[in-house]
C-alpha positions as CSV (number, residue, x, y, z in Angstrom):
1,X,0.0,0.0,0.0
2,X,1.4,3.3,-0.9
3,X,2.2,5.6,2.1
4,X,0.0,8.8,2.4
5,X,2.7,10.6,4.7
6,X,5.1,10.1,1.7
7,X,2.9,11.5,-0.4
8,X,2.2,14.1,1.8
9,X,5.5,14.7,2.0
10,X,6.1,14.9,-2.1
11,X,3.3,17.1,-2.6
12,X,5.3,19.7,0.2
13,X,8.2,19.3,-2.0
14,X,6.5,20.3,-5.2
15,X,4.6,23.2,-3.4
16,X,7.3,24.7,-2.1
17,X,9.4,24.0,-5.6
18,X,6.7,26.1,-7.3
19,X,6.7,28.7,-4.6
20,X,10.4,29.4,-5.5
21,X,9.7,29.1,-9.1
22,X,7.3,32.2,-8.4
23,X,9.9,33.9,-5.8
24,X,12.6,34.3,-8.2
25,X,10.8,34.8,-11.6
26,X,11.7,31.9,-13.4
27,X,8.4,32.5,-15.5
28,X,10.1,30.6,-18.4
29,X,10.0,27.2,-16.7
30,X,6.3,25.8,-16.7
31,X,5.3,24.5,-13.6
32,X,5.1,20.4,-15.3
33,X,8.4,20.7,-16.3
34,X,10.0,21.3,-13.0
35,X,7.6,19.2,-11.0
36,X,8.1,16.1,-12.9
37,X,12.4,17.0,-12.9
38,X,11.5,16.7,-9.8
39,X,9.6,13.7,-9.7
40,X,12.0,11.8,-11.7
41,X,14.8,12.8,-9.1
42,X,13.2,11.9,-5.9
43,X,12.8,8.3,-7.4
44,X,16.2,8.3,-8.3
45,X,16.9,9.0,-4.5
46,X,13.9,6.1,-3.5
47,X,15.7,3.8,-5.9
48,X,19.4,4.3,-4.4
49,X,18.1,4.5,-0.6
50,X,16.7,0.9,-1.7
51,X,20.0,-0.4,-3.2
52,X,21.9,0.7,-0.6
53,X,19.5,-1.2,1.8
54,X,18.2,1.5,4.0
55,X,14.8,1.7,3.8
56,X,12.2,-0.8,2.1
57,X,10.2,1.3,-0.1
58,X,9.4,-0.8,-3.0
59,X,5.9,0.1,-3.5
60,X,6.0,4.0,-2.6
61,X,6.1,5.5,-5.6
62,X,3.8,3.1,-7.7
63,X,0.7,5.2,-8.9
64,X,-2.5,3.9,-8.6
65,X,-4.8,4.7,-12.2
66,X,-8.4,3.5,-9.9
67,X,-7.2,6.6,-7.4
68,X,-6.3,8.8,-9.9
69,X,-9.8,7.9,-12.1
70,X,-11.5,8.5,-8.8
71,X,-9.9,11.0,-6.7
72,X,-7.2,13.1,-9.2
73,X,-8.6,13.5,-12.2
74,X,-12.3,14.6,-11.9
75,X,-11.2,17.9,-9.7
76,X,-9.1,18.5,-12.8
77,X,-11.6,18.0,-15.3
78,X,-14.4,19.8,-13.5
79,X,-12.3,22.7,-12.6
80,X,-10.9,23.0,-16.4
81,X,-14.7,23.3,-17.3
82,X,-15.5,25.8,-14.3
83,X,-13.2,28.4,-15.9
84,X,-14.3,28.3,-19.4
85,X,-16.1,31.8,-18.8
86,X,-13.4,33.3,-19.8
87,X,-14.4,34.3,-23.4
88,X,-17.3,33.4,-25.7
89,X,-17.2,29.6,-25.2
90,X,-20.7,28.8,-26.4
91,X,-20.0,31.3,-29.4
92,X,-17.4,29.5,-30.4
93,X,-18.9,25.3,-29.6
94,X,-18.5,24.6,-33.4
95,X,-14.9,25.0,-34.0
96,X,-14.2,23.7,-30.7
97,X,-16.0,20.4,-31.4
98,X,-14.7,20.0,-34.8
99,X,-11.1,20.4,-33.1
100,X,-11.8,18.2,-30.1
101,X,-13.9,15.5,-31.5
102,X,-12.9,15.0,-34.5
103,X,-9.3,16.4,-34.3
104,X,-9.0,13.4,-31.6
105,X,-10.6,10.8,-33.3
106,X,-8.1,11.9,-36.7
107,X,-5.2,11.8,-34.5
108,X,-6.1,8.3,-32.8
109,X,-7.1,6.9,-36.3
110,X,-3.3,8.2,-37.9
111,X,-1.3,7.1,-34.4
112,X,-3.2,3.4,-34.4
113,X,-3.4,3.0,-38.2
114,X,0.2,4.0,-38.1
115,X,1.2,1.3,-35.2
116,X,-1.0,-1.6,-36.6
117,X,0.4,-1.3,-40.2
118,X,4.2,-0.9,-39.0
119,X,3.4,-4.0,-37.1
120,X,2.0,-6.0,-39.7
121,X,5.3,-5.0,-41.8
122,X,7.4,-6.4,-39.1
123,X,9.2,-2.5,-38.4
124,X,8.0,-2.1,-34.7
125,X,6.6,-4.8,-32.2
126,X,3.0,-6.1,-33.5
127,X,-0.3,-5.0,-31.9
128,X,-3.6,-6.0,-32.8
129,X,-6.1,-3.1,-34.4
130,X,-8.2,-2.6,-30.8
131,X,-5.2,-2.5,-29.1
132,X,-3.2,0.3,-31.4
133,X,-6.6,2.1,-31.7
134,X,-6.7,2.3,-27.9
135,X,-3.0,3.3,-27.6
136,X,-3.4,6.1,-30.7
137,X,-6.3,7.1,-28.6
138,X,-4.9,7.5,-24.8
139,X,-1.7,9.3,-26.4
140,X,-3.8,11.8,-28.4
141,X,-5.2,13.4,-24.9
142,X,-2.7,17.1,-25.0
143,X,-1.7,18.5,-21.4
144,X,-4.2,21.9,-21.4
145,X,-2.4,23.5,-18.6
146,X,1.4,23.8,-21.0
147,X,-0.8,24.8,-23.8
148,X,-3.0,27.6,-22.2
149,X,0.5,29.1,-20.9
150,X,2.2,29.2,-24.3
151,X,-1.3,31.3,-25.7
152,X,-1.4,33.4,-22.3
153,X,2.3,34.5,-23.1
154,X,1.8,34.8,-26.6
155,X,-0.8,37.2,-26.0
156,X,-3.3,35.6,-29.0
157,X,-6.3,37.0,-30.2
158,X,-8.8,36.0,-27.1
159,X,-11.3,34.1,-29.5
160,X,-8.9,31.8,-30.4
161,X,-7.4,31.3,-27.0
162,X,-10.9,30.1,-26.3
163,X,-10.7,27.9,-29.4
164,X,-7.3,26.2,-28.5
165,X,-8.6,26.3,-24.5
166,X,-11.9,24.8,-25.4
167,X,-10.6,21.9,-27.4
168,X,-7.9,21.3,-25.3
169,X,-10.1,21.0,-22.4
170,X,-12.7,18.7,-24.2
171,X,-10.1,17.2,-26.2
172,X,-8.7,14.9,-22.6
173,X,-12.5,13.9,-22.4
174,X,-13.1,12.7,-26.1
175,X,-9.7,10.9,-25.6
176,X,-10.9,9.1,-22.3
177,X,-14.0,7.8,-24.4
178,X,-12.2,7.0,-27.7
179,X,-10.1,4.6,-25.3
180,X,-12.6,3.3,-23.3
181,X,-14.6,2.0,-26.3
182,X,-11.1,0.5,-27.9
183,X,-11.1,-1.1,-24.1
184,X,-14.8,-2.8,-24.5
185,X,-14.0,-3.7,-28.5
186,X,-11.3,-6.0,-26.8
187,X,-13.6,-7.6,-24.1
188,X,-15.7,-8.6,-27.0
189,X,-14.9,-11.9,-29.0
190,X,-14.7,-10.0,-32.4
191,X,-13.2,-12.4,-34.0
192,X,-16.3,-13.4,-36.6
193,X,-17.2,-9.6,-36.7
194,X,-16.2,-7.6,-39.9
195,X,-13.9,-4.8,-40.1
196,X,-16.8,-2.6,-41.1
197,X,-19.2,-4.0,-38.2
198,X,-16.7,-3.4,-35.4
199,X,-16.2,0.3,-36.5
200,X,-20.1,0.2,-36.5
201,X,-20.2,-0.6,-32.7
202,X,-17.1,1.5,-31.5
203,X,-19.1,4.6,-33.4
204,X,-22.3,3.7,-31.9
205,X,-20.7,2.7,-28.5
206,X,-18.7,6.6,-28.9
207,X,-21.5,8.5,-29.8
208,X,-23.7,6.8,-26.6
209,X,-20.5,7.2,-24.5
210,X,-19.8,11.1,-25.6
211,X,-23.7,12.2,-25.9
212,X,-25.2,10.6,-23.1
213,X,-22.5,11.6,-20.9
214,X,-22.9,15.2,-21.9
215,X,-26.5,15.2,-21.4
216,X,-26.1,14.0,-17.9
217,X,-23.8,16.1,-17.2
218,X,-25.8,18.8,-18.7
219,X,-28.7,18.2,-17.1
220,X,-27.1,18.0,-13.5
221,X,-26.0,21.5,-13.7
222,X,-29.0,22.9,-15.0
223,X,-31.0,21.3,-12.1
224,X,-28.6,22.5,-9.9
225,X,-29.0,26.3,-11.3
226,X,-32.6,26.3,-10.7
227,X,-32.0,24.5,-6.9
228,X,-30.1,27.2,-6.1
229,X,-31.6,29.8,-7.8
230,X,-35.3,28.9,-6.5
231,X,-33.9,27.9,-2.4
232,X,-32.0,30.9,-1.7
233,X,-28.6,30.0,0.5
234,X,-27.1,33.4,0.1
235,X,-27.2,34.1,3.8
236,X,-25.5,30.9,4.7
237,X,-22.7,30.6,2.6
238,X,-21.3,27.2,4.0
239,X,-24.7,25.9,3.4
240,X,-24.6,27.1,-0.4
241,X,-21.0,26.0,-0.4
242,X,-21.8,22.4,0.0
243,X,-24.6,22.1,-2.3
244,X,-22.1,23.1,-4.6
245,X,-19.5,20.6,-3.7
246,X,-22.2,17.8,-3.6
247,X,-23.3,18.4,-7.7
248,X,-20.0,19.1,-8.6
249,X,-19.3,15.1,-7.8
250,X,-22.9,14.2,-8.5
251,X,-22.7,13.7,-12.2
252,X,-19.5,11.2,-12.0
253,X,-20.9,8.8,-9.9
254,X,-24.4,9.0,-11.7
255,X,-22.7,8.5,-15.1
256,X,-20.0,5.6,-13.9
257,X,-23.1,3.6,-12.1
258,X,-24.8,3.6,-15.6
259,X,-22.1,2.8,-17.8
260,X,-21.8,6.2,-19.0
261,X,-18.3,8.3,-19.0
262,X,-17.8,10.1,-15.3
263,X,-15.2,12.5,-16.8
264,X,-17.4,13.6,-19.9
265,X,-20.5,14.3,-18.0
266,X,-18.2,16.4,-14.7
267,X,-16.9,18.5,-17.6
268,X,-20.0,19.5,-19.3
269,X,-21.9,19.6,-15.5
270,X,-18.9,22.4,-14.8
271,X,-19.6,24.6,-17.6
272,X,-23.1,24.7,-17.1
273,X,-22.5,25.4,-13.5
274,X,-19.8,28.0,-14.3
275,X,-22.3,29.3,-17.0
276,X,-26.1,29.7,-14.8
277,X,-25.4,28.3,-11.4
278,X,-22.3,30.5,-10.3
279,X,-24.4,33.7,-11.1
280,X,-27.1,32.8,-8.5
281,X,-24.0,32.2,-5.4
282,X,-23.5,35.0,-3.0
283,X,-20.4,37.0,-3.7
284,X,-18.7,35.1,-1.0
285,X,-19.6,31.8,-2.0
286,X,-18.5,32.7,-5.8
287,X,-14.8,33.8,-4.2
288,X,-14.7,30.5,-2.3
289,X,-15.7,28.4,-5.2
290,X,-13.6,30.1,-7.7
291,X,-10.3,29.4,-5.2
292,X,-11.3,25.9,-4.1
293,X,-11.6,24.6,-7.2
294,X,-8.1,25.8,-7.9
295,X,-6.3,24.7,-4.9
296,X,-8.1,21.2,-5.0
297,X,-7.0,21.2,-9.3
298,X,-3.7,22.5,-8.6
299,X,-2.5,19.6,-5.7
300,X,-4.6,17.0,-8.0
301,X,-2.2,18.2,-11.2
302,X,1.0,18.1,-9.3
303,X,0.4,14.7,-7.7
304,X,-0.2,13.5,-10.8
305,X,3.0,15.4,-12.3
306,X,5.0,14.2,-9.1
307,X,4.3,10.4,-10.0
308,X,4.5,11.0,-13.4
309,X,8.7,11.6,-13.3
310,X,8.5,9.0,-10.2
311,X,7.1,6.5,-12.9
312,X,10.3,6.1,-14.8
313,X,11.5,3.9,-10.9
314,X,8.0,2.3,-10.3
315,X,7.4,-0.6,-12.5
316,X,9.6,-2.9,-14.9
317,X,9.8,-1.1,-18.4
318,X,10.2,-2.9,-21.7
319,X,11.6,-0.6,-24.1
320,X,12.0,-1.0,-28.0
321,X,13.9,2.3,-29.7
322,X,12.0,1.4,-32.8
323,X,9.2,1.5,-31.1
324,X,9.5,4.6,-29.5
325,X,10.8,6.4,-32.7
326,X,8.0,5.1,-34.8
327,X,5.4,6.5,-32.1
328,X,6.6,10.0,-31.5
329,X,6.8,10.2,-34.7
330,X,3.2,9.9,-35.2
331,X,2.1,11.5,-32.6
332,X,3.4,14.2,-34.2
333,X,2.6,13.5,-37.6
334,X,-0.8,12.8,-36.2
335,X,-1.3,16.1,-34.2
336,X,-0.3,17.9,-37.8
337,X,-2.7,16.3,-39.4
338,X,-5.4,17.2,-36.9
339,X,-4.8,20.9,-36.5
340,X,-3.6,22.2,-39.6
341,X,-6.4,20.5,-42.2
342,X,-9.0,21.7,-39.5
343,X,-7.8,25.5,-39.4
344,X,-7.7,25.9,-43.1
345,X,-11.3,24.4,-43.4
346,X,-12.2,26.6,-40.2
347,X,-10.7,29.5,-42.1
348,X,-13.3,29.5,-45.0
349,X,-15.9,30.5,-42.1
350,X,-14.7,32.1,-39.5
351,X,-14.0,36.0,-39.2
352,X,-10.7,35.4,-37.1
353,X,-8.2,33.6,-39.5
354,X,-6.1,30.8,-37.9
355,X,-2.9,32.3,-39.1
356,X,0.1,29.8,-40.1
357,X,1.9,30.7,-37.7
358,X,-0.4,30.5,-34.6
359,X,-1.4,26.7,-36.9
360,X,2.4,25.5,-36.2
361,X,2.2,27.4,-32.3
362,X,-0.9,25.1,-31.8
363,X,0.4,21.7,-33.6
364,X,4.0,22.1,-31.2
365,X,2.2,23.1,-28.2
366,X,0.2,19.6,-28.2
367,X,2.2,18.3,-25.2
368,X,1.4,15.2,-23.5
369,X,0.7,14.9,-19.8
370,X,-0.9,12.8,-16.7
371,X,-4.0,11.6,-18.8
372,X,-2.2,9.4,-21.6
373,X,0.1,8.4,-18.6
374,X,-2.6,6.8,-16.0
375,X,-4.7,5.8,-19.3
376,X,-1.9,3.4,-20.5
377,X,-1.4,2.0,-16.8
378,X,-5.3,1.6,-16.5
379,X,-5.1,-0.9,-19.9
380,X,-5.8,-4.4,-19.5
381,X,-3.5,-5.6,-22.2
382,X,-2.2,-9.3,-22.4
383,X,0.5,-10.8,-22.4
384,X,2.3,-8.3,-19.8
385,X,5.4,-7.8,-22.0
386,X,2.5,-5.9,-24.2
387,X,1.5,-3.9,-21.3
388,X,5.1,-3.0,-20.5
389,X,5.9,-1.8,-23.9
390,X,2.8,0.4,-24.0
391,X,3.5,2.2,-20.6
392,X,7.2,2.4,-20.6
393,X,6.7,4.6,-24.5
394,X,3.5,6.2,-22.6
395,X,6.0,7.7,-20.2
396,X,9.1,8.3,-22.6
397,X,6.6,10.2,-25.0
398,X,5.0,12.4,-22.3
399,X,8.3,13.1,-20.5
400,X,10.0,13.5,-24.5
401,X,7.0,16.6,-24.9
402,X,7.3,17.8,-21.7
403,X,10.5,18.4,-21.0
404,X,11.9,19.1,-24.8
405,X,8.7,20.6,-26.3
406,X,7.7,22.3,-23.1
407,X,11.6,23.5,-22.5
408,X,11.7,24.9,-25.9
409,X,8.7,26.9,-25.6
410,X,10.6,30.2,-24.2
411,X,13.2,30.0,-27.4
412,X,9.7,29.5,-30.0
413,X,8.1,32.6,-28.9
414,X,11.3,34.1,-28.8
415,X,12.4,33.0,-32.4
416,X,8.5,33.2,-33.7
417,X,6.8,36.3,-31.9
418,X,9.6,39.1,-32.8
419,X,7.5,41.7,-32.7
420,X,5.8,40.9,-29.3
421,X,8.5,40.5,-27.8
422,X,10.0,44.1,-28.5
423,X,6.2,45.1,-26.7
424,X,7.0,43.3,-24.2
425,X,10.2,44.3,-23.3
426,X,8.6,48.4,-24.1
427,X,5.5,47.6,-21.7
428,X,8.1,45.8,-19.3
429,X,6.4,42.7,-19.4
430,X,7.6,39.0,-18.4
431,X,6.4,36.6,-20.0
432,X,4.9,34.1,-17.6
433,X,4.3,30.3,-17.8
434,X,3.2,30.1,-14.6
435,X,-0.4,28.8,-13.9
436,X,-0.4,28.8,-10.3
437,X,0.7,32.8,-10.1
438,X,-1.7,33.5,-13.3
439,X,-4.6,32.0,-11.9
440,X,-4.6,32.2,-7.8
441,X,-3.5,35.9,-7.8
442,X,-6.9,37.0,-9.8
443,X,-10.7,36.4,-9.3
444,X,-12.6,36.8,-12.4
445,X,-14.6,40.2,-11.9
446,X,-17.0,39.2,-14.9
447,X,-17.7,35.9,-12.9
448,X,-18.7,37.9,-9.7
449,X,-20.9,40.0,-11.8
450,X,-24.8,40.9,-10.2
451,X,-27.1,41.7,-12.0
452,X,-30.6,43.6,-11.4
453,X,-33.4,42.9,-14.4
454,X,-32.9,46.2,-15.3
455,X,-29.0,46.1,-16.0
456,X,-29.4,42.5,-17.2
457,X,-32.0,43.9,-20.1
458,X,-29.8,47.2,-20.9
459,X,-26.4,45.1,-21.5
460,X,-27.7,41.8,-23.2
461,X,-31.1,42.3,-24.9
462,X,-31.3,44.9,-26.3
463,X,-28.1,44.5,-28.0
464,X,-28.8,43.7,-31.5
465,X,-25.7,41.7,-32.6
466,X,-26.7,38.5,-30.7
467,X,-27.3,35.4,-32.5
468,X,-27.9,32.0,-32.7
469,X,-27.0,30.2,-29.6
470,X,-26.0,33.5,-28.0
471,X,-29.0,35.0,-28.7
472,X,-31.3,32.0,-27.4
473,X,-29.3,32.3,-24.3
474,X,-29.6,35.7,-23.4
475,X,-33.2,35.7,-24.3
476,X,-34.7,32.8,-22.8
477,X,-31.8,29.9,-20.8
478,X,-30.6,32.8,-18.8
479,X,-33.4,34.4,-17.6
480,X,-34.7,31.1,-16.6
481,X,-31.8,29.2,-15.2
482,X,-30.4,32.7,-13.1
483,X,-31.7,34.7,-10.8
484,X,-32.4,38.3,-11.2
485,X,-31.1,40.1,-7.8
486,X,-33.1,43.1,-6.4
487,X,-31.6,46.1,-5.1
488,X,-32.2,44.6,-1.5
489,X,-29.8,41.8,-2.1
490,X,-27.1,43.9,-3.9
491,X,-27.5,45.5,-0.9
492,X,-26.9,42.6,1.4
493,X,-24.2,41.1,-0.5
494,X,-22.2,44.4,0.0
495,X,-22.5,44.2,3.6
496,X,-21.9,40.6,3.5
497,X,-18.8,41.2,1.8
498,X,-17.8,44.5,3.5
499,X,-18.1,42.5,7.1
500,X,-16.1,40.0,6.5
501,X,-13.2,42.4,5.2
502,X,-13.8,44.6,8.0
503,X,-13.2,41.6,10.1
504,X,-10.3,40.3,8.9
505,X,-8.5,43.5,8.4
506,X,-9.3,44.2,12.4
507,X,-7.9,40.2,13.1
508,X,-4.5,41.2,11.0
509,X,-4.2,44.7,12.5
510,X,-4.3,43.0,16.1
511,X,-1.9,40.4,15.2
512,X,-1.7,37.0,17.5
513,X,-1.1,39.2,20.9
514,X,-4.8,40.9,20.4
515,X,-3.4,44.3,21.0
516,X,-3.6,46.9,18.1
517,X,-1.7,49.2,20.9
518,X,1.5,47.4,20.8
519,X,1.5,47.9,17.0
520,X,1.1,51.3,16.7
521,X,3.9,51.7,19.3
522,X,6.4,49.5,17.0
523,X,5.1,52.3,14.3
């Protein structure tokens, strides 16, 4: 059983590593990077305190894939989709779904194809089609958090730092379910099934996966909108706080005890949430959600980050250099083929152009993280030598992207963004990679916004440039699914929020002997 003082004690390490990563404005180094260096050199240490006989520690460092399937990932995934109200998200659902859906499924299909054909040629070590499909599928999940701080630094247009966000973000769920049906094509007995009847059943078996999962999802937040919106909690925030945390888990466990996909239907449950049910929270409660979510994300991400460089020390590796050579080079091959195909076609309707640069930005910022890693160690692939192979590559790709792509990232912008840069340097201006400084020292103001009918009408419907979903939206969902606030409860929210600063400034200015008199004579 893996000790949870050790990993107590890891995830202290990594906290204070980022800390000092912040402290001395090393803005260049993303936060994966030097938490899974970090990882891979505390299980060099675990590996020689073993040899050397001085502590038994065999089984420390293994990572579970059930705890991070239950516990890690779904604070990840529901926090990702809390924060897409940064921008027009629902403006924008048709590029980001061409891009995430079937940007994935064209990746999976080139990285599989590609490792099932090499096979058959006798090049690389022979898989079986369900098998490569569900490998091409795990590894074409890309790490959001490296490629939201390459666009943050680069200072894109914001509509397509929404794009790239948005399909990054859905892009980890679509993967999940792409593998998970390659998963029940191998339970099956195919063998007297056709090539064109087994892709009938892993399309119908995705599309009830992706669809119903999304509904439920959907459907949980919306009820959870009109709960809160129709029982009003605003004067006990813990109350309202708790509700909060109780559907946020709600749709996983619905979803996994009906077969569905737990992480597709959190996601979409978290942007609705973030969408109608945040707006009906008391300012206080909106604060405390907003930095939960990080905090519980952010230690989620670097245990998983932590593991992920401890990995390399954890389990016996079977590694084949043709192998490996063969699949980076088709993951890459494959991530090309997704995004730049897709921008041009994009390009014929959209009104902001997908320039080639930004195309080559996106395709080199696909980085691989924790989700292909605990996906491949969650396979139930036979013989184990097969297993072996397919997680010891797992790790060498995702640690090959992280630490070379990801390093490489300050030089790119550098060699690419010329003119920013200059800016930059004019505006005095660091470019920063860091999430945890980006995101934990801001609260979203547009997220604590309240407003009366009145101010609601004047600044969405009359506007006359709505339209299609927006437009139904603003008209009709909103209204609905949010509450209107009277002048009495802007009123009390302001107090609300005015006590409790009051309170804690008086706590701070007394400091831990009580005495505010002592203080002024040190002044």
């Amino acid at each position: 059983m893996q000790s949870p003082s050790s990993t107590i004690l890891r995830v202290s390490i990594c906290i204070i590593l980022v800390h000092l990563l912040i402290r001395y404005r090393l803005h260049f180094l993303p936060e994966s990077v030097a938490v899974v260096s970090l990882g891979i050199l505390m299980g060099a240490v675990i590996k020689i305190i073993e040899f050397k006989k001085l502590a038994n520690w065999k089984e420390e460092e293994m990572f579970r894939p059930n705890m991070f399937f239950l516990l890690l990932l779904p604070p990840i995934i529901f926090e990702s989709g809390y924060s897409l109200h940064k921008g027009n998200f629902f403006q924008n659902i048709g590029s980001i779904t061409l891009f995430s859906v079937f940007g994935t499924a064209i990746s999976a299909f080139v990285v599989g194809g590609g490792i099932y054909f090499l096979g058959q040629a006798d090049v690389i070590s022979k898989l079986n089609m369900t098998d490569s499909f569900a490998f091409g599928s795990l590894i074409s999940a890309v790490d959001p958090v490296a490629t939201i701080a390459i666009f943050n630094a680069l200072h894109v247009d914001p509509v397509l730092n929404m794009l790239v966000f948005g399909e990054s973000i859905l892009n980890d769920a679509v993967s999940i379910v792409l593998t998970n049906t390659a998963e029940g094509l191998t339970r099956k007995n195919m063998s007297d099934v056709s090539g064109w009847q087994t892709f009938l059943q892993a399309l119908g078996y995705f599309l009830k996966m992706f669809f119903g999962s999304a509904a439920l999802g959907t459907l949980t937040g919306l009820i959870s909108a009109l709960v809160l919106k129709h029982i009003d909690l605003r004067k006990t925030p813990s109350l309202e706080f708790g509700m909060m945390i109780i559907f946020a888990y709600l749709p996983y466990g619905l979803a996994e005890g009906i077969s569905l996909s737990g992480i597709m239907a959190i996601l979409f449950s978290g942007i609705v949430m973030s969408h109608y049910t945040h707006h009906n929270l008391s300012p206080v409660t909106q604060i405390l959600m907003q930095q939960t979510l990080r905090t519980v994300a952010f230690l989620c991400e670097t245990c998983v980050f932590a593991f992920l460089g401890l990995s390399i020390f954890s389990f016996p590796h079977k590694f084949e250099i043709s192998f490996v050579v063969w699949c980076i080079v088709l993951v890459l091959f494959g991530r090309a083929v997704n995004i730049f195909p897709l921008s041009y076609l994009l390009n014929f309707f959209r009104d902001h152009k997908i320039t080639p640069k930004m195309m080559f930005i996106m395709w080199f910022s696909g980085l691989r993280g924790a989700i292909p890693y605990a996906l491949s160690l969650h396979l139930d692939l036979e013989p184990m030598e097969k297993r072996q192979l397919i997680g010891t590559t797992t790790i060498i790709i995702v640690l090959f992207t992280i630490l070379l792509l990801g390093g490489s990232t300050m030089p790119l912008i550098r060699l690419m963004d010329i003119e920013d840069a200059k800016a930059r340097r004019r505006n005095k201006k660091d470019v920063n990679l860091s999430k945890t400084e980006k995101m934990g020292n801001t609260v979203e103001s547009e997220h604590l916004s309240e407003l009366t009918e009145e101010e609601y009408e004047a600044h969405y419907i009359r506007r006359q440039d709505l339209k299609g979903f927006l437009w139904l939206d603003v008209k009709y969902l909103n209204p609905f699914f949010t509450r209107r606030l009277t002048q009495e409860d802007l009123h009390h929210g302001r107090i609300q929020m005015k006590t409790l600063t009051n309170k804690w400034y008086e706590e701070v200015r007394q400091g831990p002997s009580g005495s505010e008199d002592e203080e002024q004579e040190l002044l």
